[in-house]
ROZAZA-524608 format. One record per residue: residue in one letter; x, y, z of N, C-alpha, C, CB in turn. Coordinates in steps of 0.2 Angstrom, whole numbers, padded with zeros to 4 digits, always signed. Glycine has a CB too. Layout:
BEGIN
aXYZXYZXYZXYZ/...
END
This chain:
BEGIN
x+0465+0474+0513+0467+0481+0515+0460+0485+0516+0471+0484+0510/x+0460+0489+0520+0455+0492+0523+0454+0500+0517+0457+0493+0533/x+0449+0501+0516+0448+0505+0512+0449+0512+0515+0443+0503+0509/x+0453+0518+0516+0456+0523+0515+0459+0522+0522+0451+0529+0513/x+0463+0515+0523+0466+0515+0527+0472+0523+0529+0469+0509+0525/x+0474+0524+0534+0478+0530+0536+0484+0532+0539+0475+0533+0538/x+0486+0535+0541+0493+0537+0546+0487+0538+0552+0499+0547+0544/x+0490+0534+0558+0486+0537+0563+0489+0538+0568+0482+0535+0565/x+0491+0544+0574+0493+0544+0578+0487+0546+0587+0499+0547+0576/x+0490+0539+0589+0486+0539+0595+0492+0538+0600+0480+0532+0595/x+0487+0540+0607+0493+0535+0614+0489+0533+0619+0499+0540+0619/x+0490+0529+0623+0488+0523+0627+0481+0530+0631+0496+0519+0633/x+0484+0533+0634+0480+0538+0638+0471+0539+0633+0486+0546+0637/x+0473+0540+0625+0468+0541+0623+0464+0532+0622+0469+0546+0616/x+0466+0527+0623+0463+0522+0622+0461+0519+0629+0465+0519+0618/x+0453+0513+0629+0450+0512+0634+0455+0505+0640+0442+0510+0631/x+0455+0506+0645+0461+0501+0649+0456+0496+0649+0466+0504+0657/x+0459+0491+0646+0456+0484+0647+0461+0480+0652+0455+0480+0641/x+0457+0476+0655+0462+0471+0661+0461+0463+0661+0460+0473+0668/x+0465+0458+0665+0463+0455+0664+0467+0454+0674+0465+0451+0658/x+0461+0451+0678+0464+0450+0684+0463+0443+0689+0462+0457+0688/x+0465+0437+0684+0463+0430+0684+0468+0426+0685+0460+0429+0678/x+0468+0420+0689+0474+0417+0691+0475+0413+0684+0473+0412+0698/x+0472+0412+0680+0470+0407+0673+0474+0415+0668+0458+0403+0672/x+0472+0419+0670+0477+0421+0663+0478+0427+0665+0474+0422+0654/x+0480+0428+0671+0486+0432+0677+0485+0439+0678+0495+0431+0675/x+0489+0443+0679+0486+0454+0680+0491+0456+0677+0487+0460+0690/x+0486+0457+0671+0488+0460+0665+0484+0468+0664+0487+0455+0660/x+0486+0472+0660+0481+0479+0660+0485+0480+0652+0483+0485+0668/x+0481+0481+0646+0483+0482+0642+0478+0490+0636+0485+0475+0641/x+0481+0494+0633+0477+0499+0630+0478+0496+0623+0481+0507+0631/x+0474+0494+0618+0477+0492+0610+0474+0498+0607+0474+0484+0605/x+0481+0501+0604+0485+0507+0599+0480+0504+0594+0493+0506+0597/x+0482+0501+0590+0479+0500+0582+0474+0493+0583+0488+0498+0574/x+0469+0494+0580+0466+0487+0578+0459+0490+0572+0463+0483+0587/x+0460+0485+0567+0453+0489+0562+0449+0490+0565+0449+0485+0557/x+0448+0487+0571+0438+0489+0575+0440+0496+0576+0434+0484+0586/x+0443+0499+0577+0443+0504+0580+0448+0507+0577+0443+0503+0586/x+0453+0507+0574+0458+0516+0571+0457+0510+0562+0473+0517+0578/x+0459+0516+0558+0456+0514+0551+0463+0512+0547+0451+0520+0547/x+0467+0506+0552+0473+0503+0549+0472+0497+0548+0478+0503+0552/x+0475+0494+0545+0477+0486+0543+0482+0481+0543+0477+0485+0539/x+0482+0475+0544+0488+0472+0542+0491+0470+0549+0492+0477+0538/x+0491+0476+0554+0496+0474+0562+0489+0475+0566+0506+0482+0565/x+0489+0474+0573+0487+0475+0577+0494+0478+0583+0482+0469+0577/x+0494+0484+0587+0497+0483+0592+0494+0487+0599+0504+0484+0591/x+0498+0487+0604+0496+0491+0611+0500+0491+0615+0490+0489+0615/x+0499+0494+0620+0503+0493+0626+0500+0489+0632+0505+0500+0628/x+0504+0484+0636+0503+0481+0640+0508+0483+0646+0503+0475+0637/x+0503+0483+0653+0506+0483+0658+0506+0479+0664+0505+0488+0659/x+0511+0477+0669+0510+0468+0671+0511+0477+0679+0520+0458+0668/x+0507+0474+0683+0507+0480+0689+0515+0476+0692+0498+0479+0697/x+0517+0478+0699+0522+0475+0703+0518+0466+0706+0523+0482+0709/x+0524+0462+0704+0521+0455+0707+0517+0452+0701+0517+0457+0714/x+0516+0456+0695+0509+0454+0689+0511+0448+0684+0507+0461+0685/x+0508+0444+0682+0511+0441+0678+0506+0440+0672+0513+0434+0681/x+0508+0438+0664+0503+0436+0661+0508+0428+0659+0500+0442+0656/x+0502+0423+0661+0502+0415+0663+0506+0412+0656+0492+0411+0664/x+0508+0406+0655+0510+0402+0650+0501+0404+0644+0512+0394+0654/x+0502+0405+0639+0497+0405+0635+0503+0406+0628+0491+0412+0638/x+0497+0404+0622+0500+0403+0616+0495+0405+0611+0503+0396+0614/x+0496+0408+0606+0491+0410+0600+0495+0409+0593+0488+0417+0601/x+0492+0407+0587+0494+0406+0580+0498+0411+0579+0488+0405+0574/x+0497+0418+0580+0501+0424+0577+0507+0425+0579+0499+0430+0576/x+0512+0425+0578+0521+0428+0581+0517+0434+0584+0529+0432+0573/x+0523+0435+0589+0520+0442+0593+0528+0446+0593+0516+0442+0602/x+0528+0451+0594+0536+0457+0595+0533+0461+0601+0539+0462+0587/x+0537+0462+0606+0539+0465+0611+0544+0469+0612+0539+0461+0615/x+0542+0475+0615+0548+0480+0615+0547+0482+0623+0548+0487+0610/x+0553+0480+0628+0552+0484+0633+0552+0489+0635+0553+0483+0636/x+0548+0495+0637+0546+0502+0638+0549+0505+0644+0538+0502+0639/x+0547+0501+0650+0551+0502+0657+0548+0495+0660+0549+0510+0662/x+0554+0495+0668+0555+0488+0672+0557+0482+0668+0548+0486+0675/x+0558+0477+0671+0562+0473+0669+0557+0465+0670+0569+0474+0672/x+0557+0460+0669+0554+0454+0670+0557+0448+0669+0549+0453+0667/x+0555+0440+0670+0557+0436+0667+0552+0434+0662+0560+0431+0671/x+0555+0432+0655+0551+0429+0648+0551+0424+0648+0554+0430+0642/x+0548+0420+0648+0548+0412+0646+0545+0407+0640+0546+0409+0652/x+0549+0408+0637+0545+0405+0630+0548+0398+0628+0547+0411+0622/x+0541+0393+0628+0545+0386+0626+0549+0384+0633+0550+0388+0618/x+0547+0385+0640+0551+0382+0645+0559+0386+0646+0551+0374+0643/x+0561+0392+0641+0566+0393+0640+0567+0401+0644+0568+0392+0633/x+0570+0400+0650+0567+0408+0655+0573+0412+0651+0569+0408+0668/x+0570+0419+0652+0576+0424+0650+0574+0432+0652+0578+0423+0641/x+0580+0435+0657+0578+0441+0659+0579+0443+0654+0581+0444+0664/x+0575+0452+0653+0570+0456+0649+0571+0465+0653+0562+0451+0650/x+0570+0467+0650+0571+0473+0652+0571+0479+0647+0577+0473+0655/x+0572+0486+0651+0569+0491+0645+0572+0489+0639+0572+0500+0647/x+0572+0491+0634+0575+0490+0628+0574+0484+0624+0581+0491+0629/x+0573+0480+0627+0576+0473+0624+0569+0473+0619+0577+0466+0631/x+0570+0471+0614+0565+0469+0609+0564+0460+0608+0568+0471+0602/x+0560+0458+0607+0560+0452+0607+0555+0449+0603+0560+0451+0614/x+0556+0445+0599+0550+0441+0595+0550+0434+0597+0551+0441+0587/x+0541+0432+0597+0539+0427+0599+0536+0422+0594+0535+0429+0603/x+0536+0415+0593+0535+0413+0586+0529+0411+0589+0541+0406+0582/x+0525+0411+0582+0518+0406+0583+0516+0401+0587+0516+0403+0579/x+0512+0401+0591+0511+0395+0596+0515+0393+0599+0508+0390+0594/x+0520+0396+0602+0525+0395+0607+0520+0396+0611+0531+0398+0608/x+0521+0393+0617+0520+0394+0623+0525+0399+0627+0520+0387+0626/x+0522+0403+0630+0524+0409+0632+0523+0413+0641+0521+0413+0625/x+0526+0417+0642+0524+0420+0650+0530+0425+0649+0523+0414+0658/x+0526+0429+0656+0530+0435+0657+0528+0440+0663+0531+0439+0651/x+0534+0438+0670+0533+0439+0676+0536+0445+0676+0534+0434+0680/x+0533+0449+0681+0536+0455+0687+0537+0453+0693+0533+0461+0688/x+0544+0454+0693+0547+0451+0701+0548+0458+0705+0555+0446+0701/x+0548+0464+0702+0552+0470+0705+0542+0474+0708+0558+0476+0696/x+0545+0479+0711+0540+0481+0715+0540+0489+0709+0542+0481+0725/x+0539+0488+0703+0536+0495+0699+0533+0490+0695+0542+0501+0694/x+0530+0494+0689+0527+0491+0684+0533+0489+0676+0519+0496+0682/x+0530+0486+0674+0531+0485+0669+0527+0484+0663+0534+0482+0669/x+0530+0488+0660+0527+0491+0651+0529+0489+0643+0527+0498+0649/x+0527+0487+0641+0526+0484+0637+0522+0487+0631+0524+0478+0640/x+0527+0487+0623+0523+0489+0617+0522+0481+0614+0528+0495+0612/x+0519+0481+0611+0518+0473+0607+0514+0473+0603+0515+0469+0611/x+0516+0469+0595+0513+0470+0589+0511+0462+0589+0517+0474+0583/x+0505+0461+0582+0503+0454+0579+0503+0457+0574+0497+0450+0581/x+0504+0450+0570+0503+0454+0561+0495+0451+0559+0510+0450+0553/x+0490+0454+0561+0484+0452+0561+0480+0460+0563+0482+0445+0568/x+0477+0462+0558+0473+0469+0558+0469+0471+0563+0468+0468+0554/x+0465+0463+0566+0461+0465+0572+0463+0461+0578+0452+0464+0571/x+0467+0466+0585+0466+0462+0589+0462+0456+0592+0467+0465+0592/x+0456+0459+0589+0453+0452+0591+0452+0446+0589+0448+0452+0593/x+0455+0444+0585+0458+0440+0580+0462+0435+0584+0461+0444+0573/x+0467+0437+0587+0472+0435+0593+0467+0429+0599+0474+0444+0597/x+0469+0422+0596+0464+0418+0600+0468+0416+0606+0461+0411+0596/x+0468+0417+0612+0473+0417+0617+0469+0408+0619+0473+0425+0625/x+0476+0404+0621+0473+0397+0624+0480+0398+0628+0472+0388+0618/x+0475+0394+0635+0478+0394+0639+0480+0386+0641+0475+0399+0644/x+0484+0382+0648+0484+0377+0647+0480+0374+0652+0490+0375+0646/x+0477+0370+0653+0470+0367+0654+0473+0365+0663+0467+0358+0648/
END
């Protein structure tokens, strides 16, 4: 636990937009909300993630479960070779080292809230497959 850990409220707007715009780990754009480097919490890491129109982020897998809440637009999920549409609302948990993706086929964006139970996002080792 982080010593005078707190309540914190932040929104995507006040944090720095990171991207990823790579055929190897696809057009992603994401803002991370909580992470110890940066807001004085513990325990979760999360943020928002946005896939543009046409955007995907590739098959990739990491040690931590992840949970996904859809914000707006809709996609297809594919965890473990198993496709499944996705849309506002839909909550969804991802186990440890599944193999995982999640495309936009529609021409808006889609957004995406998403937690790890790991303090610092960057703790989150992304592998992609070779």
């Amino acid at each position: 636990m982080i010593m005078g850990s707190r309540t914190v409220i932040t929104r995507a707007e006040e944090r720095p937009r990171e991207a990823w715009d790579d055929p190897a780990k696809g057009s992603v754009a994401w803002h991370t909300l909580f992470s110890a480097d940066i807001t004085p919490t513990d325990s979760l890491s999360a943020g928002i993630a946005i896939l543009p129109a046409g955007g995907n982020n590739p098959p990739h897998r990491h040690a931590e479960p992840e949970l996904y809440l859809i914000l707006e637009g809709s996609g297809v999920l594919t965890v473990d070779g198993v496709e499944s549409l996705v849309g506002k609302g839909a909550a969804i948990f991802i186990p440890g080292n599944a193999w995982h993706s999640l495309r936009n086929e529609l021409d808006t964006e889609l957004r995406l809230f998403y937690v790890f139970p790991t303090g610092r996002f960057s703790d989150v080792v992304y592998e992609f497959p070779d």
